[in-house]
C-alpha positions in Angstrom: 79.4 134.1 159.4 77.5 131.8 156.9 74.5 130.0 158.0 72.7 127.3 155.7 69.4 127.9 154.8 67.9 124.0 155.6 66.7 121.3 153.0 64.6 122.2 150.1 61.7 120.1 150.0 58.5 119.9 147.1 55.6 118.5 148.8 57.4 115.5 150.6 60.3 115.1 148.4 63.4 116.7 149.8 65.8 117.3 147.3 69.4 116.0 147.2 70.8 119.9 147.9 70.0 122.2 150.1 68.0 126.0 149.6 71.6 127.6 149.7 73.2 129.9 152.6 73.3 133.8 153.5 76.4 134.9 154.5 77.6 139.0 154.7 74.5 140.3 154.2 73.3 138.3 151.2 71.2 135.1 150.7 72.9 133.2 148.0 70.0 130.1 146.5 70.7 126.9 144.8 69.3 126.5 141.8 65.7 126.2 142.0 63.4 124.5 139.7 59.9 124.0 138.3 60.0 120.5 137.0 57.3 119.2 139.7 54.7 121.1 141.6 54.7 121.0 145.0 53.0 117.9 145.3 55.8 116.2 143.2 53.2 115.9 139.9 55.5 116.7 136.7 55.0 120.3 135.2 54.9 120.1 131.4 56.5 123.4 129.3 58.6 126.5 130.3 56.2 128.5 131.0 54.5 126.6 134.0 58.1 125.3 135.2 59.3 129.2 135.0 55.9 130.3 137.5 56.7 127.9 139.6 60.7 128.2 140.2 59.9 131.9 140.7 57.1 131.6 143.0 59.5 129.0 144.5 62.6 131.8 144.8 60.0 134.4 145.9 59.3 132.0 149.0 62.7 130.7 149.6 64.1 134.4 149.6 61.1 135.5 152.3 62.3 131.9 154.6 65.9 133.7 154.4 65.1 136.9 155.2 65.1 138.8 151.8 62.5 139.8 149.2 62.0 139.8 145.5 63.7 143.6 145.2 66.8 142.5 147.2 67.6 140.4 144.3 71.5 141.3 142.9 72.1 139.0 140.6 69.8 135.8 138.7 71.3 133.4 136.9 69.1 131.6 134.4 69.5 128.5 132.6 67.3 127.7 130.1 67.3 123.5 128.4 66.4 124.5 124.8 67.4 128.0 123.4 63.9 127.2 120.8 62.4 128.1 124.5 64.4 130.9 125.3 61.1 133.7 124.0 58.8 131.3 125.5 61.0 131.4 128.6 61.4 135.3 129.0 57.8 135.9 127.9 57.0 133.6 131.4 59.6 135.8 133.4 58.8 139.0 132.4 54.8 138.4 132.8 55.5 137.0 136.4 58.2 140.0 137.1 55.6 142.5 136.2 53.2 141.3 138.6 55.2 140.1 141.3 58.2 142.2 141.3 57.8 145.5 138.6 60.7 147.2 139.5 62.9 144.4 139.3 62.0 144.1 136.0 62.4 147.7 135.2 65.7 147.3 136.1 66.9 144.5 134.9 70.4 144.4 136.3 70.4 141.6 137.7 70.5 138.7 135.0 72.7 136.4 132.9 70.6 133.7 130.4 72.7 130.9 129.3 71.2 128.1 127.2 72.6 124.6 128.8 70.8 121.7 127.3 72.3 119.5 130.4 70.2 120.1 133.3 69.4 117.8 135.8 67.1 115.8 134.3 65.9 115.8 131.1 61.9 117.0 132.3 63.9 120.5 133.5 63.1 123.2 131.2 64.0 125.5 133.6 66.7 126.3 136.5 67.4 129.6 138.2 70.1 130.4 140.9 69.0 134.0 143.1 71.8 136.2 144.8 69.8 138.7 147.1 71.3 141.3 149.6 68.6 142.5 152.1 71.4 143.5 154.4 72.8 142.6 157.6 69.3 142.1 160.1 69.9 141.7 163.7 
């Protein structure tokens, strides 16, 4: 059965999707940004925009049910492949504090540059596949 997982929302802006759905076990997100903070103030650089979508996935995945190690699969677009170190330098950091054996692992990842995101302030966009299982 597949249940959706609500409206995602920064600060008071909902955004046009929603969070994503879990379905079989597995939470599947939407791709999640860091272009605005959660008060809808624009983040400048990668770096800040890649804290913030993963702080962002960290909660969305705890609201569904899952956690950071349940993660199967990331897939990561990054705007400008000039910010592609910039961009993994950001992820790993944030990995290592947040999620260390995640990032021991790393099996879980594709990076594609696609200078198309949503709107030209994106630097950043990340969809999560977790499994934490079937929970009762």
């Amino acid at each position: 059965m597949k249940r959706g997982l609500g409206p995602l929302s920064y600060g008071d802006a909902v955004q046009p999707w929603g969070r994503g759905a879990a379905a079989g076990g597995f939470v599947f997100l939407s791709g999640i940004d860091g272009a605005t903070d959660d008060s809808g103030a624009p983040v400048d650089g990668i770096a800040e925009q890649t804290r913030i979508t993963l702080d962002r996935i960290r909660q969305l995945l705890a609201d569904a049910g899952a956690e950071l190690a349940d993660i199967v699969q990331l897939d990561q677009f990054v705007a400008d492949p000039n910010e592609r170190a910039e961009y993994m330098k950001a992820r790993d950091e944030w990995l290592a504090e947040h999620a260390p054996a995640l990032l021991d692992e790393r099996s879980y990842a594709s990076l594609l540059i696609y200078p198309a995101l949503a709107t030209p302030q994106m630097r950043v966009e990340i969809r999560a596949v977790a499994y934490p299982g079937e929970k009762s």
